[in-house]
C-alpha positions in Angstrom: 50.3 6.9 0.6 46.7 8.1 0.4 47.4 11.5 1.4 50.1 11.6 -1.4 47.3 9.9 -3.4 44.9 12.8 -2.8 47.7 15.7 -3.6 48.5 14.0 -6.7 44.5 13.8 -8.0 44.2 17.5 -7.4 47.5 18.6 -8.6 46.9 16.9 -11.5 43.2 18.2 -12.5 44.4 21.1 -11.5 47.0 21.8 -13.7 45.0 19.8 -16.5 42.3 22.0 -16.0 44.2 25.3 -16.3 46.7 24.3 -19.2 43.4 22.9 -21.4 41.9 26.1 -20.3 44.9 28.5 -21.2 45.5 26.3 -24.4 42.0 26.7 -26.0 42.2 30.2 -24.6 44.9 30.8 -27.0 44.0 29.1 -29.8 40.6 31.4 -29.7 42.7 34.4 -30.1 44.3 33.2 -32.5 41.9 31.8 -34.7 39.1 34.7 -34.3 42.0 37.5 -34.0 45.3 36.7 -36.3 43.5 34.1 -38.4 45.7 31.5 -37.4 46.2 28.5 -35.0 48.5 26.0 -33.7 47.9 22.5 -35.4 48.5 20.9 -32.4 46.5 22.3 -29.8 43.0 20.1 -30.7 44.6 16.6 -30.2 46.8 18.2 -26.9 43.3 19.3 -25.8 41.5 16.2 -26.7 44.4 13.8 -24.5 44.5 16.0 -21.7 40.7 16.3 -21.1 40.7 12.5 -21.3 43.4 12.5 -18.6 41.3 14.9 -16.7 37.9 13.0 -16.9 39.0 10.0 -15.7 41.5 10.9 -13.0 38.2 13.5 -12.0 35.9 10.0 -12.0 38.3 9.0 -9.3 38.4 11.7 -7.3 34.5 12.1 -7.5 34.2 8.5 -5.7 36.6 10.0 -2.9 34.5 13.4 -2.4 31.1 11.9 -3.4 30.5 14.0 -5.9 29.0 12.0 -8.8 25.4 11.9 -8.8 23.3 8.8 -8.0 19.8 7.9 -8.1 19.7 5.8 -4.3 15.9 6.9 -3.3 15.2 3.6 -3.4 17.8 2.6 -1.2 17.8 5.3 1.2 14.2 3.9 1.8 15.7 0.5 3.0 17.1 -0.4 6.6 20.8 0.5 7.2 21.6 -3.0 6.9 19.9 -3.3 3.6 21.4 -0.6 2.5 24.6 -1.8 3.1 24.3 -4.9 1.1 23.0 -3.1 -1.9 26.0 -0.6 -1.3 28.7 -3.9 -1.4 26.7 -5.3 -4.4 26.5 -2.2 -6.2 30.5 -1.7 -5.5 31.1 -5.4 -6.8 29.8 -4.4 -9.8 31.9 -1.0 -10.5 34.8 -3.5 -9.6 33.8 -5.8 -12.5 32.9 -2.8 -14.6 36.5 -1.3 -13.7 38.0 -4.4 -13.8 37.0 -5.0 -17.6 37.7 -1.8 -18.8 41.7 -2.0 -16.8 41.6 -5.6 -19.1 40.5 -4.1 -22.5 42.8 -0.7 -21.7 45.9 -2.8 -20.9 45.1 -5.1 -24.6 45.1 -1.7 -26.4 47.8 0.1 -24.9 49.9 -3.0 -25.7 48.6 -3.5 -29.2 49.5 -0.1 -29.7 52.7 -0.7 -28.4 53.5 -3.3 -30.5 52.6 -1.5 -33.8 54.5 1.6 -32.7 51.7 4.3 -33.8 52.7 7.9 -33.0 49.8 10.6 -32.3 49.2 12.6 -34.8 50.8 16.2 -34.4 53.7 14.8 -31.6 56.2 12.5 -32.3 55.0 11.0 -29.2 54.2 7.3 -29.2 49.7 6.6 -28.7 50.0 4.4 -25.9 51.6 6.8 -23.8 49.4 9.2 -24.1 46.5 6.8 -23.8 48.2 5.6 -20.8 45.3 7.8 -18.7 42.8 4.5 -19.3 44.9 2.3 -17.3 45.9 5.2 -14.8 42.3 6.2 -14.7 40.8 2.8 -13.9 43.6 2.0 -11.4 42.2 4.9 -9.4 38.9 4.3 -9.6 39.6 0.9 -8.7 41.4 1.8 -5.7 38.8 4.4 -4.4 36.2 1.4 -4.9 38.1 -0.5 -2.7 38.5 2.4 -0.3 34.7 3.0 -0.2 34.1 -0.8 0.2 36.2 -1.1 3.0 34.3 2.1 4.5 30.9 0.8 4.0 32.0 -3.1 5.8 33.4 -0.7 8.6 30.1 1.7 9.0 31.8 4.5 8.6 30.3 5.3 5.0 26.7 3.6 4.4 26.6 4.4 0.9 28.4 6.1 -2.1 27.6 9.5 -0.8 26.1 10.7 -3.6 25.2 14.4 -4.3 21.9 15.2 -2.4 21.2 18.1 -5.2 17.4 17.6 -4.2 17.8 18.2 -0.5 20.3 20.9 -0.9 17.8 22.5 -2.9 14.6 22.3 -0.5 15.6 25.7 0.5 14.6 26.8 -2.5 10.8 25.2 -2.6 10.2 26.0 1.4 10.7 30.0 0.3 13.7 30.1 2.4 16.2 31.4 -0.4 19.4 33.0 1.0 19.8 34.9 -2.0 17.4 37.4 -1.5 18.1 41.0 -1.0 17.3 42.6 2.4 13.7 44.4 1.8 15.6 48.3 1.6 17.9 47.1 -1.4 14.6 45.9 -2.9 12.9 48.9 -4.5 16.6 50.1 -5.5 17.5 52.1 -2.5 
């Protein structure tokens, strides 16, 4: 199940991420070079980014890509830093869990009232659907990483080290350069 899970996540982005990208694309040509555009393609653009970002929000959890400020807690025993983990993962429950609350009271008040998007005869809520999709996921990888974190085999978020990745950089160690005979264009 969370191996179909994963496929799904990246399937998705990635197709959202390619047809927002081909869709703007096109609507750049044909603004700036036929001086004309499809109606459409802003609020198609608009609802599939929002699909994107928060089914990416999920997926960031899983690859432990979002980035964290934890130097205080990576200062703290492994034990302690557990706890704060768990605490901290409490909270994005709650968090998650009031924004899957407030998502599922909109979607069905705009249910009820029957309002259609504005360039699709398309009823809102389904489109809007992505909040309590979204949330779900995140919920779930929460839950995931919590169970990870009681098990030792994660002791934290795994947030982005973009400081230590970068050390490179400030010890003069920089990959990047060219060999010295490529130098003085040779």
């Amino acid at each position: 199940m969370i191996k179909f899970l994963h496929k799904f996540e990246e399937s998705a982005i990635g197709l959202l991420l390619v047809a927002t990208t081909l869709l703007v694309f096109i609507e750049v040509v044909l603004r700036f070079v036929f001086n004309t555009g499809l109606l459409w393609a802003q609020e198609l653009t608009l609802y599939m980014s929002a699909w994107m970002v928060l089914m990416g929000a999920s997926w960031g959890i899983r690859e432990g890509a979002h980035i964290g400020v934890d130097a205080f807690v990576k200062k703290l025993p492994e034990s302690s830093q557990k706890v704060v983990t768990l605490i901290a993962l409490a909270m994005c429950l709650a968090y998650c869990g009031m924004f899957l609350y407030g998502s599922w009271i909109y979607l069905s008040k705009m249910h009820l009232i029957g309002i259609e998007m504005e360039d699709f005869a398309i009823e809102k809520w389904k489109a809007m659907s992505c909040l309590v999709l979204g949330f779900l996921l995140l919920t779930l990888r929460i839950v995931v990483l919590a169970i990870q974190v009681i098990k030792g085999e994660r002791l934290g978020f795994g947030f982005a080290d973009e400081a230590k990745e970068s050390m490179h950089l400030a010890d003069g160690n920089d990959q990047t350069e060219l060999p010295p005979s490529n130098k003085e264009g040779q």
